[in-house]
ROLO-279384 format. One record per atom (N, C-alpha, C): residue in three letters; chain; x negated, y negated, z. Coordinates in steps of 0.05 Angstrom, whole numbers, plus 32768, in hexadecimal, padded with zeros to 4 digits. Layout:
# residues N
{type->ALA, mol->A, east->X, north->Y, up->Z}
...
# end
This chain:
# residues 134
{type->UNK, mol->A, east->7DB6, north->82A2, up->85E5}
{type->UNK, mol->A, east->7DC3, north->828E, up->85F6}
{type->UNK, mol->A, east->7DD6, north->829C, up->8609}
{type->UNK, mol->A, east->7DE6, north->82B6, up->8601}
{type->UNK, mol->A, east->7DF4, north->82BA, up->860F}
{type->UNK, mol->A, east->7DED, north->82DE, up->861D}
{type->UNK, mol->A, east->7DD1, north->82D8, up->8616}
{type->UNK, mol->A, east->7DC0, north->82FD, up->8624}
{type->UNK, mol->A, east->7DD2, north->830F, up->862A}
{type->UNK, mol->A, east->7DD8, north->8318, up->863D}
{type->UNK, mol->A, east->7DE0, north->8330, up->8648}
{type->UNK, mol->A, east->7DFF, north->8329, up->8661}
{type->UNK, mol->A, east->7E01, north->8311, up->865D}
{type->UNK, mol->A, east->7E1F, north->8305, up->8662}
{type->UNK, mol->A, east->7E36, north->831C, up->8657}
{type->UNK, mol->A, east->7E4C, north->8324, up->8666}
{type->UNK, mol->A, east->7E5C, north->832E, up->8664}
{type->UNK, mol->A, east->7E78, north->8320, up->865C}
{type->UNK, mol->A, east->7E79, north->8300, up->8663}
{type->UNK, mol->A, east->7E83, north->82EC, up->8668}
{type->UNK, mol->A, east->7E85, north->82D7, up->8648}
{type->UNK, mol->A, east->7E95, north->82CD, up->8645}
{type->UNK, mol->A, east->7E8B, north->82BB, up->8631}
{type->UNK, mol->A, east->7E81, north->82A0, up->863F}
{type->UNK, mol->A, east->7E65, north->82A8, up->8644}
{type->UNK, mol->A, east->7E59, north->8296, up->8652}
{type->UNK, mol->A, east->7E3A, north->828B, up->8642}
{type->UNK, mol->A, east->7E24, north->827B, up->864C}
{type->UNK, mol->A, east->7E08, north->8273, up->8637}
{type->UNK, mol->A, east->7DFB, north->8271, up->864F}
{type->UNK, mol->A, east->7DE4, north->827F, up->8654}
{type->UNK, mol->A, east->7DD0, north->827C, up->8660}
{type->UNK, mol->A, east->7DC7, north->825B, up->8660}
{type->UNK, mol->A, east->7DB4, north->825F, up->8674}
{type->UNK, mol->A, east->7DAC, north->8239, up->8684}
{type->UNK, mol->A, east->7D95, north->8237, up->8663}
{type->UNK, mol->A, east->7D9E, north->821F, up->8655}
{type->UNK, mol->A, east->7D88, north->821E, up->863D}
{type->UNK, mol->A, east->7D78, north->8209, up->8648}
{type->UNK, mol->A, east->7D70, north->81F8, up->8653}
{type->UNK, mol->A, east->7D67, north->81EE, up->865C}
{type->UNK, mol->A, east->7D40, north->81F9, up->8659}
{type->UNK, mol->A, east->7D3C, north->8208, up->865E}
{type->UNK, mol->A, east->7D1F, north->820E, up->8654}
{type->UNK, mol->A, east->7D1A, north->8209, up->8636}
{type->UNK, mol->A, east->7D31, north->820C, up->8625}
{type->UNK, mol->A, east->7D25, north->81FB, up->860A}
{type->UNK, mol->A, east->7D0E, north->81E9, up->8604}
{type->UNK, mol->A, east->7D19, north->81CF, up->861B}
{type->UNK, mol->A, east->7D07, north->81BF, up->8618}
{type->UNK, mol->A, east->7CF1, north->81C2, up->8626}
{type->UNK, mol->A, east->7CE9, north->81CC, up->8639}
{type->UNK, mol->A, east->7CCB, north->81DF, up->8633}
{type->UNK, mol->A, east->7CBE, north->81E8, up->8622}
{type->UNK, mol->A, east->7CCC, north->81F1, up->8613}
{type->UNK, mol->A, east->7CBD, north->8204, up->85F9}
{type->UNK, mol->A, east->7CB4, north->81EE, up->85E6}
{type->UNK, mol->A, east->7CD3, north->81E3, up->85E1}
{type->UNK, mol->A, east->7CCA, north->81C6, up->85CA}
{type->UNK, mol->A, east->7CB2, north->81B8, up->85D2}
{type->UNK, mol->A, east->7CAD, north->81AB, up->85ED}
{type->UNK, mol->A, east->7CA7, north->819B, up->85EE}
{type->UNK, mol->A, east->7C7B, north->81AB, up->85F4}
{type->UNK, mol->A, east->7C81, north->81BF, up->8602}
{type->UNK, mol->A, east->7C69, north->81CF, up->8600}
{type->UNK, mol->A, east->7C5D, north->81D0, up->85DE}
{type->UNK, mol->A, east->7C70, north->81D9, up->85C9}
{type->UNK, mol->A, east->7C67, north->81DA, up->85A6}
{type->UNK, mol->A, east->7C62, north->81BE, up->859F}
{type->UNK, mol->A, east->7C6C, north->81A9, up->85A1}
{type->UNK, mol->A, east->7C6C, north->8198, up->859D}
{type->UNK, mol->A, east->7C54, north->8189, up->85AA}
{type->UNK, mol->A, east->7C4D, north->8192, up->85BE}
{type->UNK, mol->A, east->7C2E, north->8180, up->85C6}
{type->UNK, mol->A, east->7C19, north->818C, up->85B4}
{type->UNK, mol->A, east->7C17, north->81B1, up->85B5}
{type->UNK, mol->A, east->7C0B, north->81BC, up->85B0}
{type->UNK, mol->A, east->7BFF, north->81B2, up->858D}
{type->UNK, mol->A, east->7C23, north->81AF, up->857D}
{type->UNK, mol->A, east->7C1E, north->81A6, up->8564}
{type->UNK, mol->A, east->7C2F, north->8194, up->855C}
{type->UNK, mol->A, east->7C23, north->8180, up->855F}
{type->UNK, mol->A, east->7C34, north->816A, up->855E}
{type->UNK, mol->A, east->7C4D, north->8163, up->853D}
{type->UNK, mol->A, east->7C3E, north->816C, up->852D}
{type->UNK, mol->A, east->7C4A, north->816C, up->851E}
{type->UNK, mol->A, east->7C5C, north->8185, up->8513}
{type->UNK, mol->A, east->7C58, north->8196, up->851C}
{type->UNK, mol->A, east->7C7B, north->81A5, up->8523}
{type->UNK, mol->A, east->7C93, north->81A6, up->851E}
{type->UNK, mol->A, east->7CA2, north->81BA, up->850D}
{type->UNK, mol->A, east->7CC1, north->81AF, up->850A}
{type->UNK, mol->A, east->7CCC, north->81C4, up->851A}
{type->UNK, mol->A, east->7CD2, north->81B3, up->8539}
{type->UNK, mol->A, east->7CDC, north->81CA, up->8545}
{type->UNK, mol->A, east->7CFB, north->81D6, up->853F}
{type->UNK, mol->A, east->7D06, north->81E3, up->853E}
{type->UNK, mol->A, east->7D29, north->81F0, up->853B}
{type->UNK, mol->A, east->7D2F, north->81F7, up->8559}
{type->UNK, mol->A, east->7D40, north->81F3, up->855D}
{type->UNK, mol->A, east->7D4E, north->81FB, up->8577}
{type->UNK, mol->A, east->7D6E, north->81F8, up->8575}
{type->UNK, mol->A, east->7D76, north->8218, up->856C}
{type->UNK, mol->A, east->7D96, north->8220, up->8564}
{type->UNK, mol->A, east->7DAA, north->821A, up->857B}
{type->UNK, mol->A, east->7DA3, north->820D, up->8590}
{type->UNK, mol->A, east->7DB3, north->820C, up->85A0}
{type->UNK, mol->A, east->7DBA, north->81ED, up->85A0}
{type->UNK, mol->A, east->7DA4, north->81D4, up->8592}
{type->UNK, mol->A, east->7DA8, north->81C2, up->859B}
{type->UNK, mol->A, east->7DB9, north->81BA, up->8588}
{type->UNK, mol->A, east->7DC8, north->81CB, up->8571}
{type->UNK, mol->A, east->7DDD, north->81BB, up->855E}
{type->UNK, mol->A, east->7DFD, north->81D0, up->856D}
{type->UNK, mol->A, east->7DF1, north->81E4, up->857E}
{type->UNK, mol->A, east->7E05, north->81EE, up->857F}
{type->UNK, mol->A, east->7E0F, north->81F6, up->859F}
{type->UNK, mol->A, east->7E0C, north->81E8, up->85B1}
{type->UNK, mol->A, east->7E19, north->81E7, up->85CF}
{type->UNK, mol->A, east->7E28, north->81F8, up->85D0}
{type->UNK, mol->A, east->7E3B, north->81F1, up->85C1}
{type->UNK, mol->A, east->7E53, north->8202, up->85C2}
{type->UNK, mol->A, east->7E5E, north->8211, up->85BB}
{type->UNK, mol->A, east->7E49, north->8225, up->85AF}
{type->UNK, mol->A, east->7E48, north->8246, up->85A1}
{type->UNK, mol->A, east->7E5F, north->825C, up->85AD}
{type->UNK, mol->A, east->7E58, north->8251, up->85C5}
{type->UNK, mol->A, east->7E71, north->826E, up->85CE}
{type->UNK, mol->A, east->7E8A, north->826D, up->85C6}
{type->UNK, mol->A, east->7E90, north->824B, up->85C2}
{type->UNK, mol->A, east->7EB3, north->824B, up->85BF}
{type->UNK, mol->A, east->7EB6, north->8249, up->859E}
{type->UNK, mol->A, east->7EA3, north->825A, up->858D}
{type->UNK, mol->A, east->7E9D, north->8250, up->8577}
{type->UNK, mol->A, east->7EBD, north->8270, up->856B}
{type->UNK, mol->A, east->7ECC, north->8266, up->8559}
{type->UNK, mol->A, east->7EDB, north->8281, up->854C}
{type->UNK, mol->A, east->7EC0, north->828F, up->8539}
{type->UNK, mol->A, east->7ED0, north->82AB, up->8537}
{type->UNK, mol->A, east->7EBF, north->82BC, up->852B}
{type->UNK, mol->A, east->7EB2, north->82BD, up->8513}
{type->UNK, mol->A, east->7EBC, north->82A5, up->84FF}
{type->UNK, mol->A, east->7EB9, north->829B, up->84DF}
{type->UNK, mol->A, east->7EA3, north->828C, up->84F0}
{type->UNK, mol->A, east->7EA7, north->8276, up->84FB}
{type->UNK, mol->A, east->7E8C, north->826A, up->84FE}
{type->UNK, mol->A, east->7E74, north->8270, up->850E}
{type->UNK, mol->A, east->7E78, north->8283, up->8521}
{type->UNK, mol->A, east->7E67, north->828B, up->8531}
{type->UNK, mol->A, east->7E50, north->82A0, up->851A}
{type->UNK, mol->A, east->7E60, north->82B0, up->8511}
{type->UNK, mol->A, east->7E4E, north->82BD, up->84F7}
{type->UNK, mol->A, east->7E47, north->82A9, up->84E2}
{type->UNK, mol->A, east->7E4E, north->829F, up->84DB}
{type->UNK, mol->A, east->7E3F, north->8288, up->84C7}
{type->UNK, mol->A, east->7E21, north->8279, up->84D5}
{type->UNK, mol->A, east->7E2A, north->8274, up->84F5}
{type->UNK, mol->A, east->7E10, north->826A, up->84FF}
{type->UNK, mol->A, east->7DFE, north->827B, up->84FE}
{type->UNK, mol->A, east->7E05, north->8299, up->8514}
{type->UNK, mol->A, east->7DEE, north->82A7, up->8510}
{type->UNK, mol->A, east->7DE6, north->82B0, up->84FC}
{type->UNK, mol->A, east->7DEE, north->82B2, up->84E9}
{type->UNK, mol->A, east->7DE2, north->82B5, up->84CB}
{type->UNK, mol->A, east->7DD6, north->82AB, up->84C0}
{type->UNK, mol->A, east->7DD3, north->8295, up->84C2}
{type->UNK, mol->A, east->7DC4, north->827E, up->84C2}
{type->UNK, mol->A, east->7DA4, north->827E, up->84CC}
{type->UNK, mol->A, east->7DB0, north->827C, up->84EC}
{type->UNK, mol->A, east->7D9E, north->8281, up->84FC}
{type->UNK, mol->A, east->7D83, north->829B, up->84F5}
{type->UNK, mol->A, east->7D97, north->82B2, up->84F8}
{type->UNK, mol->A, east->7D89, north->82C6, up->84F0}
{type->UNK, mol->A, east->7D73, north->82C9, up->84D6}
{type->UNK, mol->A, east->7D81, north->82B5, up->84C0}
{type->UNK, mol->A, east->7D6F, north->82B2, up->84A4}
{type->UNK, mol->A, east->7D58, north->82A2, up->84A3}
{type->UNK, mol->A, east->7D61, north->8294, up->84B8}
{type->UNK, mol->A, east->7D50, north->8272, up->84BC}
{type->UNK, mol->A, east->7D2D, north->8280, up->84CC}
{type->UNK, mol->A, east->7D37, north->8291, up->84E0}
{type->UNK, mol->A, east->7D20, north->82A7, up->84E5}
{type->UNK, mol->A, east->7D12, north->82BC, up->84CD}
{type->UNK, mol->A, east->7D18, north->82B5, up->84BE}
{type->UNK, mol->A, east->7D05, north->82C2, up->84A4}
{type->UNK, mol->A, east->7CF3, north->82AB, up->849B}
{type->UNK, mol->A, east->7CFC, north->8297, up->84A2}
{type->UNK, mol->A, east->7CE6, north->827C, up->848E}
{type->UNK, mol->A, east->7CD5, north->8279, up->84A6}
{type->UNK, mol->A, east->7CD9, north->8276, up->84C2}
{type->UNK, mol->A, east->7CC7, north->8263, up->84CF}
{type->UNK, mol->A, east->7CAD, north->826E, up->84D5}
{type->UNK, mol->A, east->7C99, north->8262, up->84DA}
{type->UNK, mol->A, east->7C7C, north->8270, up->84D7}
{type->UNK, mol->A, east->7C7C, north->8278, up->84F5}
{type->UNK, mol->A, east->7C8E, north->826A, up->8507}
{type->UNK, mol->A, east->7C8D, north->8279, up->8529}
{type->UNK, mol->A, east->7C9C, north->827D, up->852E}
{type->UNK, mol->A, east->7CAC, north->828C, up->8534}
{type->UNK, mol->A, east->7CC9, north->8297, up->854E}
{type->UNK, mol->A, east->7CBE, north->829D, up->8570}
{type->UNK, mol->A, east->7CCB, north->8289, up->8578}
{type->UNK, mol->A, east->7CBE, north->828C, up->859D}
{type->UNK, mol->A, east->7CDD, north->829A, up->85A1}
{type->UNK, mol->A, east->7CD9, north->82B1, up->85AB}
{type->UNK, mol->A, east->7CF2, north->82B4, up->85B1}
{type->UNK, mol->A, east->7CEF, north->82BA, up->85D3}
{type->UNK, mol->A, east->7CFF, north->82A8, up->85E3}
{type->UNK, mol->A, east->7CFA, north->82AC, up->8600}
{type->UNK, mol->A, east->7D11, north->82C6, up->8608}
{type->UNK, mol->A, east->7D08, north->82D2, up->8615}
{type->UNK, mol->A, east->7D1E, north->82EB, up->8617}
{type->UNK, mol->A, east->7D21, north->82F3, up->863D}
{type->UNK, mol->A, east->7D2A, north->82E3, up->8648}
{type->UNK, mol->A, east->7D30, north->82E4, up->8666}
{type->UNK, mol->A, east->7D3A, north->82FE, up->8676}
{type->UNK, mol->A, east->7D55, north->8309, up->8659}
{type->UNK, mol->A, east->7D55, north->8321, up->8666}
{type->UNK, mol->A, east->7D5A, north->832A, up->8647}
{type->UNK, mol->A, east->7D6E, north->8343, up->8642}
{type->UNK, mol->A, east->7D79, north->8349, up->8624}
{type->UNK, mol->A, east->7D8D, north->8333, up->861B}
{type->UNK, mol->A, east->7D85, north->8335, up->85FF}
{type->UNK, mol->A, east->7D95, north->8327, up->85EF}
{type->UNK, mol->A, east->7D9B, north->8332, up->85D8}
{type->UNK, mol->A, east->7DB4, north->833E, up->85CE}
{type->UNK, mol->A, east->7DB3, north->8348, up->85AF}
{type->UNK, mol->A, east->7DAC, north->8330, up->859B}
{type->UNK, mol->A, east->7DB9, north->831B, up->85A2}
{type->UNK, mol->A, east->7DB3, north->830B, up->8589}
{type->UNK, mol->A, east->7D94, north->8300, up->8587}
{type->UNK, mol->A, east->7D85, north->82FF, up->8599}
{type->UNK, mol->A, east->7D67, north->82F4, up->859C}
{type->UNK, mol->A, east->7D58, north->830F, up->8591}
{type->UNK, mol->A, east->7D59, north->832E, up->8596}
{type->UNK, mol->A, east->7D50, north->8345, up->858B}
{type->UNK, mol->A, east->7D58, north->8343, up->856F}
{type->UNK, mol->A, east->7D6C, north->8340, up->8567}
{type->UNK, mol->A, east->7D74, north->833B, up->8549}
{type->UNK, mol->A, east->7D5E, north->8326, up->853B}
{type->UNK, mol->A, east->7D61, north->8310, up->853F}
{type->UNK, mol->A, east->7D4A, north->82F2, up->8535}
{type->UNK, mol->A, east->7D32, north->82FC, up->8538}
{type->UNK, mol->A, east->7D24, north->8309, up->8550}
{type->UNK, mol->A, east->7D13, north->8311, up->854E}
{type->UNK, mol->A, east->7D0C, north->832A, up->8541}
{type->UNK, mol->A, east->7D12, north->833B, up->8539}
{type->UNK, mol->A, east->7D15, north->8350, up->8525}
{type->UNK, mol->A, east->7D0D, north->834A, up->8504}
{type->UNK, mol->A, east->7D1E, north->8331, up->8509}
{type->UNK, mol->A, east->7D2A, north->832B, up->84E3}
{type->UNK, mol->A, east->7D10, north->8315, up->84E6}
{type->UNK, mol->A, east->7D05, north->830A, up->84ED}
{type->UNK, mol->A, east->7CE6, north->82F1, up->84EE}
{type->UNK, mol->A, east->7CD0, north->8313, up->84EB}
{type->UNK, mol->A, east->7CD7, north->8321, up->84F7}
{type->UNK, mol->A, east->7CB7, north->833A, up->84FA}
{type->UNK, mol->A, east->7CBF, north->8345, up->84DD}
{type->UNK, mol->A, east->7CCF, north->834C, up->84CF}
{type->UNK, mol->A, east->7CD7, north->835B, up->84B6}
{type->UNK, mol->A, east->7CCA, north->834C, up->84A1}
{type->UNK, mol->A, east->7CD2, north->8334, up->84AA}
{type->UNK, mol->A, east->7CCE, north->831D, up->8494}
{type->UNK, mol->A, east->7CB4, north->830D, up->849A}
{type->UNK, mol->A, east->7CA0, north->831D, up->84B0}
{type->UNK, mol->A, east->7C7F, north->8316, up->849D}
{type->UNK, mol->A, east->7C7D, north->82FA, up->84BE}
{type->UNK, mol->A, east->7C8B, north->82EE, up->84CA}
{type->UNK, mol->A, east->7C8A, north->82D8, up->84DF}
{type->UNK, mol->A, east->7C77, north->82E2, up->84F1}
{type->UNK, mol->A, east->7C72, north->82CC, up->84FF}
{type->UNK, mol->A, east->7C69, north->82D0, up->851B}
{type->UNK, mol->A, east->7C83, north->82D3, up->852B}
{type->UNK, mol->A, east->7C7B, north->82DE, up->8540}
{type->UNK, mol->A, east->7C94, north->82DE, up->8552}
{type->UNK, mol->A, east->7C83, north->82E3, up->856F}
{type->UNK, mol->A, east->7C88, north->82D2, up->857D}
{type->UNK, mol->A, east->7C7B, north->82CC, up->859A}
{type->UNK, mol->A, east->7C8C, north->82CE, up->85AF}
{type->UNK, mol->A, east->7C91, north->82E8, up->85C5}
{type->UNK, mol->A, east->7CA8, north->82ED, up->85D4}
{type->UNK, mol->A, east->7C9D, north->82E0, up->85F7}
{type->UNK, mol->A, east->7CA9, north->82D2, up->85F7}
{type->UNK, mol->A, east->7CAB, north->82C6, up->861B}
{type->UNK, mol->A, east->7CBC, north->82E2, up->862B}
{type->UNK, mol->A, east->7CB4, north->82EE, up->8638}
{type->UNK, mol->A, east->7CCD, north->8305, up->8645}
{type->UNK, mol->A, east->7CBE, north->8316, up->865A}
{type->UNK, mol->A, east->7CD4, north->831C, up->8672}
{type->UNK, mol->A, east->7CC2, north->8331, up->8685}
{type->UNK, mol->A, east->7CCA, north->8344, up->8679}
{type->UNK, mol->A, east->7CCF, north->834E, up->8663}
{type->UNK, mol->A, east->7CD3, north->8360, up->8660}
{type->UNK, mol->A, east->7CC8, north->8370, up->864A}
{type->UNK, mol->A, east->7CB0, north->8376, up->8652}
{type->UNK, mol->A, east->7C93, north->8375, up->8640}
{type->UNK, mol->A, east->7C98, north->8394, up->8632}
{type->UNK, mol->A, east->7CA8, north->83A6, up->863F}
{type->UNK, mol->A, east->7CA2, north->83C5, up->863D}
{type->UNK, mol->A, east->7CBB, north->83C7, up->862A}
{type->UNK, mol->A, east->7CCB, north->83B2, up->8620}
{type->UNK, mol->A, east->7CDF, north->83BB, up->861A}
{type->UNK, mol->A, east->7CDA, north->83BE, up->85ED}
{type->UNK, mol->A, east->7CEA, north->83D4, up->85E9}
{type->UNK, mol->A, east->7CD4, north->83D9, up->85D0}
{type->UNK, mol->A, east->7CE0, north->83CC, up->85B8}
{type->UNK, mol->A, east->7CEE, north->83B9, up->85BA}
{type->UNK, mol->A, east->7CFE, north->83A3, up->85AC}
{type->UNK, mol->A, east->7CE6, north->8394, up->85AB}
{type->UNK, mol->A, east->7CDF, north->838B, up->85C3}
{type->UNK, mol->A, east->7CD0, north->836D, up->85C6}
{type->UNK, mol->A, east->7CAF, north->837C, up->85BD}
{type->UNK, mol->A, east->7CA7, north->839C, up->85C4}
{type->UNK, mol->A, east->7C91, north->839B, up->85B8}
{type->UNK, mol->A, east->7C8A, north->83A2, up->859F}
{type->UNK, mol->A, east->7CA3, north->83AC, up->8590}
{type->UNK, mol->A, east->7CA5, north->83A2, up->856F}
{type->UNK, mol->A, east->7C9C, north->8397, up->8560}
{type->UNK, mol->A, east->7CB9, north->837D, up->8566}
{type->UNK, mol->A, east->7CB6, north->836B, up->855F}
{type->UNK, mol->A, east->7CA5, north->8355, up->855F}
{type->UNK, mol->A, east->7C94, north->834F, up->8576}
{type->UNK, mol->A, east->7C91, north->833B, up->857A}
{type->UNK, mol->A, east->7C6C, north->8341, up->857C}
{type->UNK, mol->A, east->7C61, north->8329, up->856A}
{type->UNK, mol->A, east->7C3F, north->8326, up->8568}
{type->UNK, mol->A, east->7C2E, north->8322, up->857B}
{type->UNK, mol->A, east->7C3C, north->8318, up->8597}
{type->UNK, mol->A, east->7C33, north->8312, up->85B4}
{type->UNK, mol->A, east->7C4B, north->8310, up->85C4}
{type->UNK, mol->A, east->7C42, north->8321, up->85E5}
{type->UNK, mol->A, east->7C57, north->831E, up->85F3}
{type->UNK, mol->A, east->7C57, north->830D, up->860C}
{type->UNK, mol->A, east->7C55, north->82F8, up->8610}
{type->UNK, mol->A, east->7C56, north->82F2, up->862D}
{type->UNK, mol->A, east->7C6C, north->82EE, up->863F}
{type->UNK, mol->A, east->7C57, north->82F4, up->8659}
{type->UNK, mol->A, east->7C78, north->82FD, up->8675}
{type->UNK, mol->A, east->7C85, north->82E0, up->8679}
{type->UNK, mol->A, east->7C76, north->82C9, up->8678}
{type->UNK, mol->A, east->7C84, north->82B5, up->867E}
{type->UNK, mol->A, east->7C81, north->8298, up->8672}
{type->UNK, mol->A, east->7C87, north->8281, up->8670}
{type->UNK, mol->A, east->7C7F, north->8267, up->8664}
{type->UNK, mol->A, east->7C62, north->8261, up->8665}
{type->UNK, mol->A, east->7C55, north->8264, up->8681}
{type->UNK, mol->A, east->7C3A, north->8264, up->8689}
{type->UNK, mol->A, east->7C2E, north->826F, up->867E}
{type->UNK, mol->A, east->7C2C, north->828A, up->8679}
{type->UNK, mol->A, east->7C22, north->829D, up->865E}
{type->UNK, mol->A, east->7C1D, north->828F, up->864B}
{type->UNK, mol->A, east->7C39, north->828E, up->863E}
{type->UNK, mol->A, east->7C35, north->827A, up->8624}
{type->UNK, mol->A, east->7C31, north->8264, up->8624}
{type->UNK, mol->A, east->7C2B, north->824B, up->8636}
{type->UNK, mol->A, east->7C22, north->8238, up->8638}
{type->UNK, mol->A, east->7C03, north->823C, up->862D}
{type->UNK, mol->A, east->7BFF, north->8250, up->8645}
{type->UNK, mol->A, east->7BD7, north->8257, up->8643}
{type->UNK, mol->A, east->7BD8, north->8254, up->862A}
{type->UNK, mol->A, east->7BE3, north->8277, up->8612}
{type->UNK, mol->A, east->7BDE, north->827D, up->85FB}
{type->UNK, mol->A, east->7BD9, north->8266, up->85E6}
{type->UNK, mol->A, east->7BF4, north->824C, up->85E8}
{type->UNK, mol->A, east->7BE9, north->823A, up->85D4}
{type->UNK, mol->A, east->7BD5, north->8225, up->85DF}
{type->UNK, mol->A, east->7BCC, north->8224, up->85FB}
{type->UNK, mol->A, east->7BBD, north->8211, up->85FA}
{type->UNK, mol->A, east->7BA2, north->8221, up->85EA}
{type->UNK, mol->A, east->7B92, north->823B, up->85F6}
{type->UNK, mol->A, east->7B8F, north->8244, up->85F3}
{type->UNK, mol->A, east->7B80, north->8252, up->85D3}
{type->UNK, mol->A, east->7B91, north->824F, up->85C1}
{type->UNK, mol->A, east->7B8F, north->8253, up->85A6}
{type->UNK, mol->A, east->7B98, north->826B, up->85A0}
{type->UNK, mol->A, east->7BA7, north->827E, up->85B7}
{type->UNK, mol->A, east->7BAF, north->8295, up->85A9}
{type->UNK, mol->A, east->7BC7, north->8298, up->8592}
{type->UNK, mol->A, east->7BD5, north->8281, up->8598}
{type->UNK, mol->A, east->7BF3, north->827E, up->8581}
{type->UNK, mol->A, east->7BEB, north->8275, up->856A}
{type->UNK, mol->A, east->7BD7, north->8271, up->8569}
{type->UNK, mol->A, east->7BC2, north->825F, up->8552}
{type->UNK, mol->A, east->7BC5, north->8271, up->8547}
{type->UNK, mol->A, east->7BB1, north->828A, up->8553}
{type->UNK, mol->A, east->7B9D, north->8293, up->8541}
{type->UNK, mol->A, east->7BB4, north->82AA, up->8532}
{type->UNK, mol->A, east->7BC9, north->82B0, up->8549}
{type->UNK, mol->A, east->7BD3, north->82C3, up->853A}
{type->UNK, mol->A, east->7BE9, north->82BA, up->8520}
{type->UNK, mol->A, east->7BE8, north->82A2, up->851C}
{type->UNK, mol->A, east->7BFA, north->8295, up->8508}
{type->UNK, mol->A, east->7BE7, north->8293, up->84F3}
{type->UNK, mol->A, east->7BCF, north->828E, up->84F6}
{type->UNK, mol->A, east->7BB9, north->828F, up->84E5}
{type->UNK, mol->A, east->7BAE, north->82AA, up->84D0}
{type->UNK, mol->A, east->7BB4, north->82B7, up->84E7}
{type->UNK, mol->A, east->7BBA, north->82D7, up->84DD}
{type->UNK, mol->A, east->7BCD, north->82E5, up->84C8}
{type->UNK, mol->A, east->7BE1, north->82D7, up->84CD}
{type->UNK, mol->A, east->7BF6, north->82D7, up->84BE}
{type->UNK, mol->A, east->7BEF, north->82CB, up->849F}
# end
């Protein structure tokens, strides 16, 4: 949310509902998570609760069978989630131009440069198949 901000500032989240609403056609029945929509106001969060969320957060990425993690530019806390979902056996599906970077080719089971990418992939059947795989 808050990438490579120097600022205590949150990137535009607004593409969320892209993603949701892209998984959600794809599979309708879906439990999508989206950590930002209980928590707007993460930055002004003190340090007891801000670690309690991402902790959370971060664990909650060991259960889910997909992690989309969109990655615009760097983010420590989005490389972390996605890290801890690849350790722990997940899919993890990275939206990012930043295809060369060796975090994102790690971690993550498919890379695409943009929404369009991953639009194709699940119409497609590629997010299928690789969850299937799993």
């Amino acid at each position: 949310m808050q990438g490579s901000h120097v600022a205590s500032l949150v990137h535009d989240q607004t593409y969320r509902t892209t993603f949701r609403d892209l998984v959600q056609q794809h599979w309708p029945q879906a439990e999508v998570y989206d950590p930002f929509a209980n928590h707007s106001t993460s930055v002004g969060y003190d340090m007891r609760r801000a670690r309690d969320v991402f902790t959370k957060h971060v664990g909650m990425c060991r259960e889910f069978d997909l992690v989309i993690a969109f990655v615009p530019e760097a983010s420590m806390g989005t490389a972390i989630e996605m890290w801890e979902a690849h350790t722990h056996g997940r899919v993890v599906v990275t939206v990012t131009p930043l295809v060369h970077n060796w975090v994102v080719q790690l971690a993550s089971n498919a890379v695409y440069r943009d929404v369009d990418e991953f639009a194709h992939a699940l119409r497609t059947g590629a997010i299928d198949q690789l969850i299937e795989e799993r």
